[in-house]
SEMAR-996196 format. One record per residue (C-alpha): residue in one letter; z, x, y. Coordinates in steps of 0.25 Angstrom, whole numbers, plus 5000, padded with zeros to 4 digits. Each point is the difference from the previous one (the first is absolute). Last residue first. Example, Ala and Ser with C-alpha at 12.3 -4.5 7.8 and 13.67 -1.06 7.14 Angstrom:
REM SEMAR-996196
{"s", {5029, 5055, 4996}}
{"a", {5002, 4994, 4986}}
This chain:
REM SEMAR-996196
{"x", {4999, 4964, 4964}}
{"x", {4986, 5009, 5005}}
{"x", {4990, 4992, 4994}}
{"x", {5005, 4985, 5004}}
{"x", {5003, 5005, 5013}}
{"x", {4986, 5005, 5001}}
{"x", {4993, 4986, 4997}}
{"x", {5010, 4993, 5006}}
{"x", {4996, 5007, 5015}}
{"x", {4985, 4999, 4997}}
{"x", {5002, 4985, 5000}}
{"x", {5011, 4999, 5011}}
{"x", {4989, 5008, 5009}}
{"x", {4989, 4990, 4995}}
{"x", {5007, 4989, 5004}}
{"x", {5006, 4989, 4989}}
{"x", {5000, 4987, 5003}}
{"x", {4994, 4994, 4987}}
{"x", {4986, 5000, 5005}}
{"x", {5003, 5015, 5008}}
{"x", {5001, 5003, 4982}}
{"x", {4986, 4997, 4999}}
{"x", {4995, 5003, 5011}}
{"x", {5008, 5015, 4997}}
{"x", {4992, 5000, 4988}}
{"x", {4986, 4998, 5003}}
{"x", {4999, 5009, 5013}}
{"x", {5001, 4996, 5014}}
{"x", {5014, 5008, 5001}}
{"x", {4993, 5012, 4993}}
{"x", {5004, 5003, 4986}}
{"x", {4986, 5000, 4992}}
{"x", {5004, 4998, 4984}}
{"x", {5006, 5012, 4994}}
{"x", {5002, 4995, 4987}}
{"x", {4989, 4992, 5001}}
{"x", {4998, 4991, 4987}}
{"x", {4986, 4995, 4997}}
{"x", {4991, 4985, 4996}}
{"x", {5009, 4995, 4991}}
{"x", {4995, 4986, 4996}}
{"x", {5012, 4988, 5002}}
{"x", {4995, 4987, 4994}}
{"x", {4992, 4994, 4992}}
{"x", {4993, 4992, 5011}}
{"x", {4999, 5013, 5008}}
{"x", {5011, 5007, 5010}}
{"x", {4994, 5014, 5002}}
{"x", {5009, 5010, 5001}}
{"x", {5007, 5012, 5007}}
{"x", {5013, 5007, 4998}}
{"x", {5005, 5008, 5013}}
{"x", {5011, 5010, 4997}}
{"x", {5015, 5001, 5004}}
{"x", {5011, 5010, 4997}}
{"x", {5000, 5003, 4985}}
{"x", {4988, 4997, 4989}}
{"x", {5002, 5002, 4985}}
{"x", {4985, 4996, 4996}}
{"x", {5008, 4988, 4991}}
{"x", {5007, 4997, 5011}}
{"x", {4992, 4997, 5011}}
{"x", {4990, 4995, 4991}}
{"x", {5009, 4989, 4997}}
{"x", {5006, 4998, 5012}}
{"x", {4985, 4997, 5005}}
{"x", {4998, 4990, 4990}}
{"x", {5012, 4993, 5001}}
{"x", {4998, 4999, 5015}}
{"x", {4986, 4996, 4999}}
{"x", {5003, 4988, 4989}}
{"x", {5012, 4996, 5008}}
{"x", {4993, 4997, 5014}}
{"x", {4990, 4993, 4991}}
{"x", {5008, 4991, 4994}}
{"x", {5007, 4995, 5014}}
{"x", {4986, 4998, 5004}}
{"x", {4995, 5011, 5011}}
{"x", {4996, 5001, 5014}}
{"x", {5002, 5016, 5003}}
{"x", {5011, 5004, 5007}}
{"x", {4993, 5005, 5009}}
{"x", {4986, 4997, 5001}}
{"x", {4989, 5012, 5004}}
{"x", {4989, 5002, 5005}}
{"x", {4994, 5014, 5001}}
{"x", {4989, 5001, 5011}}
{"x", {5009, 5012, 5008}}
{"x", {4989, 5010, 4996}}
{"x", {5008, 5006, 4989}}
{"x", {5002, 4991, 4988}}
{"x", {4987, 4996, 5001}}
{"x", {4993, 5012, 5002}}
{"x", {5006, 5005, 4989}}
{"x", {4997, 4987, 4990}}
{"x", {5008, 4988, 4996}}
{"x", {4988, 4996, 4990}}
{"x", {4995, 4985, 5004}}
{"x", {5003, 4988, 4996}}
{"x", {5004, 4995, 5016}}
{"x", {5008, 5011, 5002}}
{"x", {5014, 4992, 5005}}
{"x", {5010, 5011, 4993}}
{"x", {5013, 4992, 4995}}
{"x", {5012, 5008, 5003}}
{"x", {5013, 4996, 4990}}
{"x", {5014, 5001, 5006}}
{"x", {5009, 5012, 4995}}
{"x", {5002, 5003, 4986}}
{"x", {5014, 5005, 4995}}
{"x", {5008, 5011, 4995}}
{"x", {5014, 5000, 5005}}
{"x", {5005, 4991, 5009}}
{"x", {5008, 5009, 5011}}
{"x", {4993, 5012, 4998}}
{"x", {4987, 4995, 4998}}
{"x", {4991, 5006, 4989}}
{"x", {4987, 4993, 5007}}
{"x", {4990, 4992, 4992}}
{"x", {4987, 4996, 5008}}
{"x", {4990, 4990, 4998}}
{"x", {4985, 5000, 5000}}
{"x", {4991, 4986, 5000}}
{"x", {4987, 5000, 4998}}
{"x", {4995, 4986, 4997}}
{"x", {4989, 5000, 4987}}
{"x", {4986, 5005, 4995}}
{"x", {5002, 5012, 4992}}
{"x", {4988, 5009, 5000}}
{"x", {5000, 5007, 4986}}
{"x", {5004, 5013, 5002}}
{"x", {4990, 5014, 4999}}
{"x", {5011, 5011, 5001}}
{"x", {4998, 5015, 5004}}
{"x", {5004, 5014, 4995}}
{"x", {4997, 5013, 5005}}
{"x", {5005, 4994, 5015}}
{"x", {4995, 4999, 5013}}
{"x", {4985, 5003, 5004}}
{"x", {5000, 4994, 4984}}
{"x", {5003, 4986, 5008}}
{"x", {4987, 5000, 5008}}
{"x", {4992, 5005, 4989}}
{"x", {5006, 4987, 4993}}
{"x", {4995, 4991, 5011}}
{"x", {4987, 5006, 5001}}
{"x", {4996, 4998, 4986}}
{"x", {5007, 4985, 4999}}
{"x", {4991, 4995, 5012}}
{"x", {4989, 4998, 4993}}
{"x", {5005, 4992, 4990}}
{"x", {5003, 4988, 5011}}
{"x", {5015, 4996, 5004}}
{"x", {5008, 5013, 5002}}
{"x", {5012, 4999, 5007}}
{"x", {5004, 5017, 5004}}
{"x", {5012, 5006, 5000}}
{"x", {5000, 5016, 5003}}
{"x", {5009, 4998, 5011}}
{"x", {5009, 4987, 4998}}
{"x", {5012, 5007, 5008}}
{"x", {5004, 5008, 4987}}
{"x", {4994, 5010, 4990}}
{"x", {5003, 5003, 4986}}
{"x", {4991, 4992, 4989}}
{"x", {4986, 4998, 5012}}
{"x", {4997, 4989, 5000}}
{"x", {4988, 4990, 4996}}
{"x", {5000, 4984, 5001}}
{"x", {4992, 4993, 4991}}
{"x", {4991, 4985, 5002}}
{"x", {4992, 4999, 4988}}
{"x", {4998, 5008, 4987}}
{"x", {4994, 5012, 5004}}
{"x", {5000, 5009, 4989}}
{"x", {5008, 5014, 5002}}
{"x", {4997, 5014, 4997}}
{"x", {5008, 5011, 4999}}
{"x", {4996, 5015, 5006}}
{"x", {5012, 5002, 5007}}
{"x", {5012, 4993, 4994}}
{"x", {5000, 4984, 5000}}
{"x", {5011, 4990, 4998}}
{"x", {4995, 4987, 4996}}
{"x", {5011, 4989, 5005}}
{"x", {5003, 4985, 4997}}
{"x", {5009, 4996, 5012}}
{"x", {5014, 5001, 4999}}
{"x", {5012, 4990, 4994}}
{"x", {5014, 5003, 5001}}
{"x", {5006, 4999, 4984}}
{"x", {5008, 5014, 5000}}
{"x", {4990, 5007, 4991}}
{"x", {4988, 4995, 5011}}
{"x", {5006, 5006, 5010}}
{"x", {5003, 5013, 4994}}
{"x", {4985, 5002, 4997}}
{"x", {4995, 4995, 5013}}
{"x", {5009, 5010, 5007}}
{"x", {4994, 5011, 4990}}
{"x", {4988, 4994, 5007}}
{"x", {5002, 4998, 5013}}
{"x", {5008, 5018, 5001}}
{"x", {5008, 4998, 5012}}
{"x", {5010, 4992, 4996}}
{"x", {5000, 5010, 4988}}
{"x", {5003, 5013, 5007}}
{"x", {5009, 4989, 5009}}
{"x", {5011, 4998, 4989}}
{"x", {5000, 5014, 4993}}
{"x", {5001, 5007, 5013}}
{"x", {5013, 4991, 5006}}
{"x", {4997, 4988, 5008}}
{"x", {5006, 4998, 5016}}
{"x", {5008, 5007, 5009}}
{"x", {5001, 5016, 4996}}
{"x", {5015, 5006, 4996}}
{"x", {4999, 5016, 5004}}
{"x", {5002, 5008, 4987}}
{"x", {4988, 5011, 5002}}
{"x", {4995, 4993, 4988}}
{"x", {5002, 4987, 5001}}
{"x", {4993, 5003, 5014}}
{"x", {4991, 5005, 4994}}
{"x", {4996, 4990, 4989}}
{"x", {5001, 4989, 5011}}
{"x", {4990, 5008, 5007}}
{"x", {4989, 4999, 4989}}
{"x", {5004, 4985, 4996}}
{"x", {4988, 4996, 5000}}
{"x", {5001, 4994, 5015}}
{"x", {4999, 5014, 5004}}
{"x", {4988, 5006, 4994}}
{"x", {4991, 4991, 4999}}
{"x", {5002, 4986, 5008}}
{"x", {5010, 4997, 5010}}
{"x", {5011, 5011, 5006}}
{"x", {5009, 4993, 5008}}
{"x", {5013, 5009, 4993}}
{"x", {5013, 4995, 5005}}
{"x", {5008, 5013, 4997}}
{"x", {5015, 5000, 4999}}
{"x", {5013, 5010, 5005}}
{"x", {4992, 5008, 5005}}
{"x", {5001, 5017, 5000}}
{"x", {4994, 5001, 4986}}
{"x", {4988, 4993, 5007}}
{"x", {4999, 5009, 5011}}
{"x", {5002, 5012, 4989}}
{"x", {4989, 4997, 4992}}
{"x", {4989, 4996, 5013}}
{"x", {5002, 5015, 5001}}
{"x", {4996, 5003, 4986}}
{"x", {4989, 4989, 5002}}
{"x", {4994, 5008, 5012}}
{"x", {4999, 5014, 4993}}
{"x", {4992, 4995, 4989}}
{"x", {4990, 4994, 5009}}
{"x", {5000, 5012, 5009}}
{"x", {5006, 5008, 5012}}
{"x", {5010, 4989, 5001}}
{"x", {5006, 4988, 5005}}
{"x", {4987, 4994, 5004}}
{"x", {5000, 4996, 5017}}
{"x", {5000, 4985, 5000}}
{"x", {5012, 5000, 5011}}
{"x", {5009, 4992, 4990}}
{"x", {4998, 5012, 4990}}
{"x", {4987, 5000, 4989}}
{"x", {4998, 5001, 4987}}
{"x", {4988, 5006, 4995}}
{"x", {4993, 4992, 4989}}
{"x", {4985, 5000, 5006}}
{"x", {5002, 4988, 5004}}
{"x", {5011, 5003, 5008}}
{"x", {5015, 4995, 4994}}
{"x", {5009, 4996, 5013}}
{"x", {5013, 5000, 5003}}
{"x", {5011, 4992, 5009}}
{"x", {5013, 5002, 4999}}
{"x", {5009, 4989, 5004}}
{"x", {5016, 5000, 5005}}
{"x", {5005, 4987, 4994}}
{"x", {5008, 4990, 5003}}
{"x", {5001, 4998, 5015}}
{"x", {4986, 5006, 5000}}
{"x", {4997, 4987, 4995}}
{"x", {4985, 5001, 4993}}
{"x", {4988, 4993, 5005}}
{"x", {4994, 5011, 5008}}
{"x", {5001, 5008, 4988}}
{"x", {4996, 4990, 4990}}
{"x", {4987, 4997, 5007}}
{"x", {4995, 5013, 5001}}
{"x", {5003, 5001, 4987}}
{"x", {4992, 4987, 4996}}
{"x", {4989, 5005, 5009}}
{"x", {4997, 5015, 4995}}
{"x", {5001, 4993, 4987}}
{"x", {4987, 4991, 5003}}
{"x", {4995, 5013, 5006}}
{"x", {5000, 5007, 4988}}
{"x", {4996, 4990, 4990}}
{"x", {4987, 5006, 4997}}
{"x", {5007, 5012, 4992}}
{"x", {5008, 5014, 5003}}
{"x", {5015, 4993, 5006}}
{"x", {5004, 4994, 5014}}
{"x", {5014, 4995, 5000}}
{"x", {5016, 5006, 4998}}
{"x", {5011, 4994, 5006}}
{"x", {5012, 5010, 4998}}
{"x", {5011, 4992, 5003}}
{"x", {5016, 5005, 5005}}
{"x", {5010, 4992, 4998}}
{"x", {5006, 4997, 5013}}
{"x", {5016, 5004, 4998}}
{"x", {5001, 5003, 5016}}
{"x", {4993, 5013, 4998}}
{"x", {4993, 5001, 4986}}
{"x", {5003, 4996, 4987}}
């Protein structure tokens, strides 16, 4: 603890994929947001090339190697991280296995947890042994082939924000689409296009409730894939809570306690579905979902009169009692 007993917090954003700037945001965010009353903040960054960076943005060494050694003894000098990495390496549990390592408590999932999170097939797989409904998949390696057989959204198997994600509704868009994908990953996935509501629903670790969702967000897209541009142009419309039957509500939330459990997760994460005639359909889970005070989680939880500052402020409190 630091002067006045303020925990100290590393907030740690940026990070070598697509995401970069969309972390850049989130940690921007939660620094501004946070009470210095309660916590002295330290704010780092992870270039994209990997170097790690001081609040000024100058890197913390003569080198890549050098830079993380530094960043080593920030974070041993914190009494928690809030890491607002999204995407690959970050939100895949990469920093949460260094700070488990350097022996600095980090908010939210543990390696194991959001390694798999992050990976949509091996997601699909443990969804699918614990009851939660996914859409039929082919998962392709470079060089595989795929029929068309209709409508068929493309991704990439670890990326976030939507980038990689195509709708494909003709056959000659299939070839483009997956080129598209492999920019991002070795391995991709060909899902049948699932044609229902898209609601997504967090579940916090609360320190005063425990583990529990929070309000259901319903995406207003009008069928359409929930896309980059989409979710970062300001045109996102959302409803919050979502407009649900009593039945409804509970299918979501059981789901998404499931698959919260069964992957292992701690802290918070964002779990996305489709709402179809035969229920709740897994769509992803976000470990580290976008942490702004405009993003899908804090509406969420504003919905239920919690600001975004009380938000970030659980989340830590619960990792560091």
């Amino acid at each position: 603890m630091t002067g006045r007993g303020r925990i100290r917090v590393a907030v740690v954003g940026g990070g070598e994929n697509c995401e970069h700037d969309v972390s850049l945001e989130s940690a921007s965010a939660a620094c501004a947001a946070l009470d210095r009353d309660i916590f002295d903040v330290v704010p780092l960054t992870i270039g994209r090339d990997g170097t790690w960076l001081d609040p000024t943005g100058a890197p913390m060494g003569q080198s890549r190697a050098e830079s993380v050694a530094v960043a080593v003894r920030i974070l041993s000098a914190c009494d928690v991280v809030l890491p607002l990495l999204h995407g690959p390496r970050g939100e895949d549990g990469t920093l949460a296995a260094l700070c488990d390592l350097v022996g600095v408590p980090c908010v939210g999932s543990p390696l194991g947890a959001s390694a798999i999170a992050m990976d949509k097939w091996a997601t699909k797989l443990m969804a699918e042994a614990v009851g939660v409904l996914t859409a039929p998949a082919k998962l392709l390696t470079r060089g595989d082939t795929v029929a068309f057989n209709g409508p068929v959204v493309v991704k990439p198997v670890a990326a976030g924000s939507s980038y990689g994600v195509t709708l494909v509704e003709r056959e000659e868009e299939l070839e483009p689409a997956l080129r598209a994908a492999f920019e991002l990953d070795e391995r991709v996935l060909v899902e049948e296009f699932i044609v229902g509501r898209e609601i997504d629903i967090a579940v916090i670790d609360d320190p005063e409730a425990g583990r529990r969702p929070g309000p259901p967000l319903e995406i207003l897209n009008g069928g359409q894939i929930f896309d980059t541009a989409t979710k970062y142009d300001g045109n996102a419309s959302f409803v919050v809570p979502a407009q649900l039957s009593p039945g409804e509500a509970r299918a979501i939330s059981d789901a998404a306690l499931r698959i919260y459990d069964a992957l292992g997760c701690r802290g918070y994460a964002r779990i996305d579905f489709f709402l179809t005639k035969n229920g709740p359909v897994l769509n992803e889970v976000n470990t580290i979902p976008g942490m702004t005070a405009h993003s899908q989680v804090p509406r969420m939880f504003a919905a239920e009169g919690m600001d975004y500052t009380e938000l970030l402020t659980r989340l830590i409190r619960t990792t560091v009692r």
